[in-house]
GUZA-752686 format. One record per residue (C-alpha): chain; residue number from 1; x negated, y negated, z negated; residue in one letter. Coordinates in pm, 1 decimal, padded with zeros to 6 digits. Each point is the difference from the previous one (the first is absolute). Example, Ala and Ser with C-alpha at 12.3 -4.5 7.8 and 13.67 -1.06 7.14 Angstrom:
<'A',1,<-01230.0,00450.0,-00780.0>,'A'>
<'A',2,<-00137.0,-00344.0,00066.0>,'S'>
***
This chain:
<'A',1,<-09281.4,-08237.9,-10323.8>,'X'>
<'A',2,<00304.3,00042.9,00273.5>,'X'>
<'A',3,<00190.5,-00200.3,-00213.0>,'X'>
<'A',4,<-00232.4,-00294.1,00025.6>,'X'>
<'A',5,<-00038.0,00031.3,00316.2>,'X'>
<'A',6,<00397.9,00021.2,00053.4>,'X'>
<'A',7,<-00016.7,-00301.4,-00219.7>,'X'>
<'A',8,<-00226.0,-00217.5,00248.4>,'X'>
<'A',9,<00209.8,00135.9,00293.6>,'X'>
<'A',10,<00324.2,-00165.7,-00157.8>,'X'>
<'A',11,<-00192.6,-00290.6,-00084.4>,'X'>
<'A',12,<-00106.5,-00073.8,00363.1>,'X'>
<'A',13,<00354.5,00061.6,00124.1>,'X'>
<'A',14,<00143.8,-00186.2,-00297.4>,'X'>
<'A',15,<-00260.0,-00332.7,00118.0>,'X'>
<'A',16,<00128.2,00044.5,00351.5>,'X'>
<'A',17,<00412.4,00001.2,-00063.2>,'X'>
<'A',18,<00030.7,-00208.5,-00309.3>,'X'>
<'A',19,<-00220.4,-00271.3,00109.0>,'X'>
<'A',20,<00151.2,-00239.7,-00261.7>,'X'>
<'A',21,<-00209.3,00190.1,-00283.8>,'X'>
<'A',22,<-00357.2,-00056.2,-00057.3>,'X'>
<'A',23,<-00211.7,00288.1,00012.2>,'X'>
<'A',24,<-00059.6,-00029.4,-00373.5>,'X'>
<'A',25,<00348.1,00030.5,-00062.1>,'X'>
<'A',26,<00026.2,00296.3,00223.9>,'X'>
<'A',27,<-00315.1,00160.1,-00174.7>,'X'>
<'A',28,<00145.0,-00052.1,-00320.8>,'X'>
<'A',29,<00315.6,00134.5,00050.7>,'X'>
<'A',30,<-00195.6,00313.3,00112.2>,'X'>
<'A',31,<-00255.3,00073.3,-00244.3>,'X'>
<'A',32,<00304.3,-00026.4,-00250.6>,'X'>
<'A',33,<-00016.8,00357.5,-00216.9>,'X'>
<'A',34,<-00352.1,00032.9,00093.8>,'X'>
<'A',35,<-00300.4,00089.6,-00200.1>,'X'>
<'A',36,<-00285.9,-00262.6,-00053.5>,'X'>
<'A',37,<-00216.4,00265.3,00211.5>,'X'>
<'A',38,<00244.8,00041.5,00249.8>,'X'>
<'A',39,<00044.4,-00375.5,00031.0>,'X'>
<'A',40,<-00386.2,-00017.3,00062.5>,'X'>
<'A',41,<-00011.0,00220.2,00250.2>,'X'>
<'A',42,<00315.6,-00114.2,00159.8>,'X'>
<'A',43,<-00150.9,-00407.9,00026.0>,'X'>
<'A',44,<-00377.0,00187.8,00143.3>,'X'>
<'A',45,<00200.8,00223.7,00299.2>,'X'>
<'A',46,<00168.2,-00369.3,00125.5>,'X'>
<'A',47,<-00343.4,-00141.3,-00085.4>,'X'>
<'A',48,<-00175.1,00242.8,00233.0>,'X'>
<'A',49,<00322.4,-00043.9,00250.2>,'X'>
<'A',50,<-00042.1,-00405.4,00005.2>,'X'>
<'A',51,<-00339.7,-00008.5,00021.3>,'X'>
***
């Protein structure tokens, strides 16, 4: 779980100083290597965060 939450840390920061990317390219590029699980629980925390 501390990774994923890493994961959406770097994500945020990654939105905020490469503002060229989309956020679906940044999300991609960091549920790379993970599990189908993990990726579901990864796209629910920002879920929860967003809304």
């Amino acid at each position: 779980m501390d990774k994923l939450n890493e994961n959406i840390e770097k994500v945020i920061k990654a939105h905020f100083e490469e503002p060229d990317k989309t956020l679906k390219e940044i999300f991609e590029e960091f549920t790379e290597g993970l599990s189908e699980e993990e990726k579901a629980v990864f796209y629910k925390n920002i879920r929860k965060i967003v809304n």
